[in-house]
N, C-alpha and C positions, 0 to 999 in steps of 0.2 A: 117466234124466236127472232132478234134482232140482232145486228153487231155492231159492233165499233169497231174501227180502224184504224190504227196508227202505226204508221211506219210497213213493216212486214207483218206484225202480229194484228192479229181480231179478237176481239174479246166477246162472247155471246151472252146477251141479255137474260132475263127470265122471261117466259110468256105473262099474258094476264094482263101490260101495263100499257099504260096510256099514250098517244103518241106525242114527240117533244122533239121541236129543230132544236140541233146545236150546232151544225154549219150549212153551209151552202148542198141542201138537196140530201142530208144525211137522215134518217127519223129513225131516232131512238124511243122504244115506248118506260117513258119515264112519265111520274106523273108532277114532281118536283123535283127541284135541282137545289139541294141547302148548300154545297161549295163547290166550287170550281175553280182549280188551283192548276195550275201551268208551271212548274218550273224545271228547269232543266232537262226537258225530254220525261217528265213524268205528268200524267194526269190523275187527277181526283176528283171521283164523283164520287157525292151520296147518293142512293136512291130510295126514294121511299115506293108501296107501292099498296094499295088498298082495294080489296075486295067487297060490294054493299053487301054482297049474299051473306056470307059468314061474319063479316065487322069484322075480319083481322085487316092484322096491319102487322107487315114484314119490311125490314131494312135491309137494302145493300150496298154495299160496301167495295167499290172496282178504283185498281189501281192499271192506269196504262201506262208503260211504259214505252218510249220512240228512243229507237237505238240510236237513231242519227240527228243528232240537235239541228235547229234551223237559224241561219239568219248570226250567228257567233260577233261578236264585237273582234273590230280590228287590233291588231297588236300596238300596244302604245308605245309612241314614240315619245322618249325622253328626252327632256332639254338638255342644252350643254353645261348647263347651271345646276343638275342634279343628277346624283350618285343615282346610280344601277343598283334595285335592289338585291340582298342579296337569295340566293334559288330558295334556302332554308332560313326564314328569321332566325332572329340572334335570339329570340325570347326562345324558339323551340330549341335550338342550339343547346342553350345551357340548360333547357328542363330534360334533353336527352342526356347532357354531362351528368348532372347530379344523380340522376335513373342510374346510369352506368357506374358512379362510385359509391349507390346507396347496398346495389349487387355485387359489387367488388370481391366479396367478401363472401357470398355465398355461390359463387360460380365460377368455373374453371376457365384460366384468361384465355382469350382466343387465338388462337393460330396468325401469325404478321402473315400479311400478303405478300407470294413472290415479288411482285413488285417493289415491297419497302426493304427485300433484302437483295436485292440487285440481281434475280431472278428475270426469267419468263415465263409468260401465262401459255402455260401449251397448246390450249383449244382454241386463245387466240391470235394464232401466231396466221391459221388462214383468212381468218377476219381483216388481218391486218393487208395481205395481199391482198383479199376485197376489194377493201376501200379504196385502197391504191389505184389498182386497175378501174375501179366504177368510176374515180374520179376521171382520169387520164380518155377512158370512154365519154364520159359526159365533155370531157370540153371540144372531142372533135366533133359529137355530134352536133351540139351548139353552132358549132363554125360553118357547119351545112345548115342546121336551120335557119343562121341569120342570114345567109341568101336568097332564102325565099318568103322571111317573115321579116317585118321591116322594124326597127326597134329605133328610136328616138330618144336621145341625152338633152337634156338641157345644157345650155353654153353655158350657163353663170350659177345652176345648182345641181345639187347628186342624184335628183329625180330625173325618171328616165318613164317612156312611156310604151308599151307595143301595140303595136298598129300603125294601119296606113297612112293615119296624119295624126299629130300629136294634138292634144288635148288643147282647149281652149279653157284652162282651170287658170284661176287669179292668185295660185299658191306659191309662188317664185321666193323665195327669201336670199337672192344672190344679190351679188353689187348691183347697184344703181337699181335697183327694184321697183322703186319710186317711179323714175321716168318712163320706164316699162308698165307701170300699174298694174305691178305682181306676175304678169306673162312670162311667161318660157320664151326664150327665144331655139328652137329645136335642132339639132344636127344630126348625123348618122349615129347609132350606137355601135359598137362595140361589145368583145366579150368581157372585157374587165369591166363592163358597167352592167352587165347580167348577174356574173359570177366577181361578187368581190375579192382582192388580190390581200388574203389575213398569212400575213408570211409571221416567223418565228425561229427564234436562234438554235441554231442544229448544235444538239450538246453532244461529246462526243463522249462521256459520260454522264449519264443521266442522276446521281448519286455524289458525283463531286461539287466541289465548291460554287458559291454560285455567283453569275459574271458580274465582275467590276466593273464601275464606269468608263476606265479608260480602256476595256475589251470590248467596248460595242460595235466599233469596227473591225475588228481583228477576226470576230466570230463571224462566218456567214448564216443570212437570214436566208429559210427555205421558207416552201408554203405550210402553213401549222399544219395542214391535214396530212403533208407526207411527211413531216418530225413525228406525228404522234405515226404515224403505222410503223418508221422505223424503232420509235423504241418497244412497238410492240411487238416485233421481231422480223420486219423487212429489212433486206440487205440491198444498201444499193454502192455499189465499190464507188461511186464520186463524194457518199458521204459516210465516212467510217465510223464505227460506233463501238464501244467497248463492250463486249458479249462476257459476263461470269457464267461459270459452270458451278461453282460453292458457292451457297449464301454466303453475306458479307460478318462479318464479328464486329460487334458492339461494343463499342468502351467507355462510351459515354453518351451522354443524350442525343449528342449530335457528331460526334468521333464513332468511326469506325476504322479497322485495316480489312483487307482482302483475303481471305481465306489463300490458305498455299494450295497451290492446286499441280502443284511439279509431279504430285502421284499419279497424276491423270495424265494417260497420252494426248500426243500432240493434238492440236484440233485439227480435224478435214475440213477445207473447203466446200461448204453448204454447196449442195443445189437447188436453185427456188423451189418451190414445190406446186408453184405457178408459172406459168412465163406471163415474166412484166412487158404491159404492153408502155407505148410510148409518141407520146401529141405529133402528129402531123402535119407538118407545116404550113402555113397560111397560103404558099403557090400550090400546095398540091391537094388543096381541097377540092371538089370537087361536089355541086349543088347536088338534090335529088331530081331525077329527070322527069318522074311524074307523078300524079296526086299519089297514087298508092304507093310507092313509094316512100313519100311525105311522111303517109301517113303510119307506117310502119316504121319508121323514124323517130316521127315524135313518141311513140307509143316504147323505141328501145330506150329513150331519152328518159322519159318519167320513168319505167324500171330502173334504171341506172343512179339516177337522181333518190329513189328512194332505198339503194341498196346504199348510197352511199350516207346520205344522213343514219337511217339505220345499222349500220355496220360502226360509222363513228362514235354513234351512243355508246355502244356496246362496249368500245374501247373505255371511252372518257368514265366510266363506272371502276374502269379498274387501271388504268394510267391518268391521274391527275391534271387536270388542264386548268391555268389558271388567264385571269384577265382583270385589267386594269376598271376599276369601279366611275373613272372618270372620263376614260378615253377608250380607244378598238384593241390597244394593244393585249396580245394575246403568248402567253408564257406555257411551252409545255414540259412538265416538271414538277417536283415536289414544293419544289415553293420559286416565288419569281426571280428574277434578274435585277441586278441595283442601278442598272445603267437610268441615270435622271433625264430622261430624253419625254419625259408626260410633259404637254403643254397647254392640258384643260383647264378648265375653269380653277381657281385659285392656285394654279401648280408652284406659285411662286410661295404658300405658306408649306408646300412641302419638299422645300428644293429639288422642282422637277422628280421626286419617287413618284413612282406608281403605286395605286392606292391595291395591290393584290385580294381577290378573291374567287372561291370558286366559279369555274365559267359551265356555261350551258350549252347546248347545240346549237342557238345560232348564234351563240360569239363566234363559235369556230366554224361554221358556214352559216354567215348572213343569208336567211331567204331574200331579202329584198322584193318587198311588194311594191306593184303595182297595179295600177286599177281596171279592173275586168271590161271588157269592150264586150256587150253582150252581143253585137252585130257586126261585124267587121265592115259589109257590105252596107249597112245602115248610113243614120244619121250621125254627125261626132258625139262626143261626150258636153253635156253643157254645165255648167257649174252650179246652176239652179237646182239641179237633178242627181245631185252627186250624194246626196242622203240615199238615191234609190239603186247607187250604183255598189259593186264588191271588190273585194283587191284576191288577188293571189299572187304567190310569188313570181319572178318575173318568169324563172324557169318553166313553173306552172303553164302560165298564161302563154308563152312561147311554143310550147307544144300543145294548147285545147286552140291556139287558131290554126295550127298544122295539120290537124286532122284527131286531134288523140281523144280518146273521154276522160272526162270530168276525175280526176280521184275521189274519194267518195269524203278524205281527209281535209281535202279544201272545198269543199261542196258547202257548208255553213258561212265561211266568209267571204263566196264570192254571191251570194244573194242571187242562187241560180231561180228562187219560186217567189220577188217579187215582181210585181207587175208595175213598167215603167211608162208612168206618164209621158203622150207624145206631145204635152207641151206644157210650158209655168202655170198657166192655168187649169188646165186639169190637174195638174197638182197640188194645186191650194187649193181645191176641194176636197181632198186627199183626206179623211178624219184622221 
């Protein structure tokens, strides 16, 4: 009896068959191999396997499955010259429209979401304190990790690099580039160059009219991630926000008035039903004083980091986030803002509008990758070699050189199982 192994699971052979490498030190008794297919964490073999005594001849037939793919292609980075696709094609868009008015007719219309009637969603009103708070946790922990993990901005582009000394990569596309021949010129980083700064107009009605041009100043801009918790039901008194108790009344496609709500006593004064924590200021941070320390640090960091991207999914499913198809700008709302402030690629045939569509989880928190240092203590990064290298997000890579482990979610694109050549020429041996 023999097995295969992929991932956690073994899959056990039949006795009777012949022995057959299929990787380094593995022997499977197979007597032929007719296909062997690989994709996507799925394996296929046939097996044939023949008996002289009797002359039978039986086939089988094993599917492996590996839970965790390997090796993931990086996230593409789009030109400034081309639109952002959108999350759902437009071909499936309207093959799901036509589905929905071919049934129209033979199914009961569906229930509008509190949301589209100036409602809240109740179960996620502590999601909404979550995020809040995971955020607000993650930027002080940040501020103690970058005291002791050394983080590197380039002076003239938005690449940023972690580790002891920045990369010697010929990717530079800032001014003067040319005279540089593509080099970083490197300085200290920063938390705005970990954690990007996606602020968004705080509405104070999320249902009313939507902002003119000449209120793009009048309105302030918070950060998107605390707009959308507030309309999913945080309170925070420095940014007021209009609370219905009665869905709103329809009078037209796009008119509505406000349900009278004079029958209903007065409202009380919420009390959170969390206590909001609140950023720490830059003097009174204070580094971690020893490794374990560190490293229980980095380890509350990637919890927090993951409670937060997760928690904000949650929302963006049921409070609408939109974002510009040309540029970062990011709208939280049923539909965007008119203000013509887009200055992307051709903005002048759309007099400066924003080209609005649905946004995704990292319009509204960029990961921002960077490239995995497998050694910190090692040699630098060389540019010859950067096929063999992985990226993960900065935040990631911020807390696995602090002591943290690997999440098992970035484990594919930071290329933890290949083996890196210690020099150009060993790697052009490389098949």
């Amino acid at each position: 009896m023999a097995a295969f192994l992929c991932g956690p699971a073994a899959v056990f052979l039949p006795p009777k068959l012949e022995s057959f490498v299929v990787s380094n030190n593995t022997r499977l008794g197979l007597s032929s191999i007719d296909s062997l297919l690989f994709r996507s964490g799925k394996l296929e073999v046939q097996l044939e396997s023949r008996v002289s005594s009797k002359n039978l001849h039986q086939s089988y037939h094993l599917v492996v499955r590996c839970e965790h793919p390997q090796n993931a292609d990086f996230p593409r980075r789009y030109s400034k010259r081309e639109k952002k696709p959108f999350p759902i094609p437009i071909i499936e868009l309207r093959r799901a429209a036509r589905a929905r008015a071919k049934n129209r007719n033979n199914q009961p219309r569906k229930p509008i979401l509190p949301p589209k009637r100036g409602l809240l969603v109740k179960h996620l009103i502590p999601a909404a304190f979550d995020v809040f708070n995971a955020r607000i946790e993650l930027i002080n922990n940040l501020k103690k990790l970058l005291k002791v993990v050394p983080v590197h901005a380039c002076k003239w582009c938005p690449e940023i690099h972690v580790g002891p000394v920045g990369h010697a990569f010929k990717s530079c596309k800032g001014p003067s580039t040319s005279f540089r021949k593509g080099l970083h010129e490197w300085t200290n980083g920063h938390l705005e160059d970990v954690l990007l700064p996606v602020e968004a107009y705080h509405l104070f009605d999320r249902l009313g009219k939507r902002i003119r041009h000449d209120q793009r100043f009048s309105i302030p801009r918070i950060p998107a991630v605390t707009e959308l918790c507030i309309q999913a039901g945080l309170d925070l008194p420095e940014f007021p926000t209009k609370r219905r108790r009665k869905p709103i009344i329809r009078i037209g496609k796009k008119e509505f008035v406000d349900a009278d709500e004079s029958d209903l006593p007065d409202p009380v004064p919420s009390v959170p039903l969390k206590p909001i924590l609140t950023e720490i200021p830059d003097s009174e941070i204070i580094a971690p004083s020893s490794e374990e320390e560190t490293i229980l640090l980095a380890e509350e960091t990637l919890e927090v980091w993951r409670k937060m991207r997760g928690g904000a999914k949650r929302l963006m499913m049921m409070y609408p986030v939109r974002v510009c198809g040309y540029c970062p700008e990011v709208h939280v709302g049923h539909s965007g803002h008119k203000a013509q402030n887009c200055g992307a690629f051709k903005h002048q045939q759309r007099n400066g509008q924003h080209g609005w569509q649905t946004a995704v989880l990292d319009d509204l928190i960029p990961p921002r990758y960077v490239w995995h240092v497998p050694d910190v203590y090692g040699p630098p990064l060389q540019w010859e070699l950067k096929s063999f290298y992985g990226q993960a997000p900065a935040v990631v890579e911020i807390c696995v050189q602090a002591g943290a482990a690997v999440p098992e979610k970035y484990k594919p694109t930071m290329r933890l199982d290949i083996g890196i050549p210690s020099s150009v020429k060993e790697a052009e041996m490389v098949v």
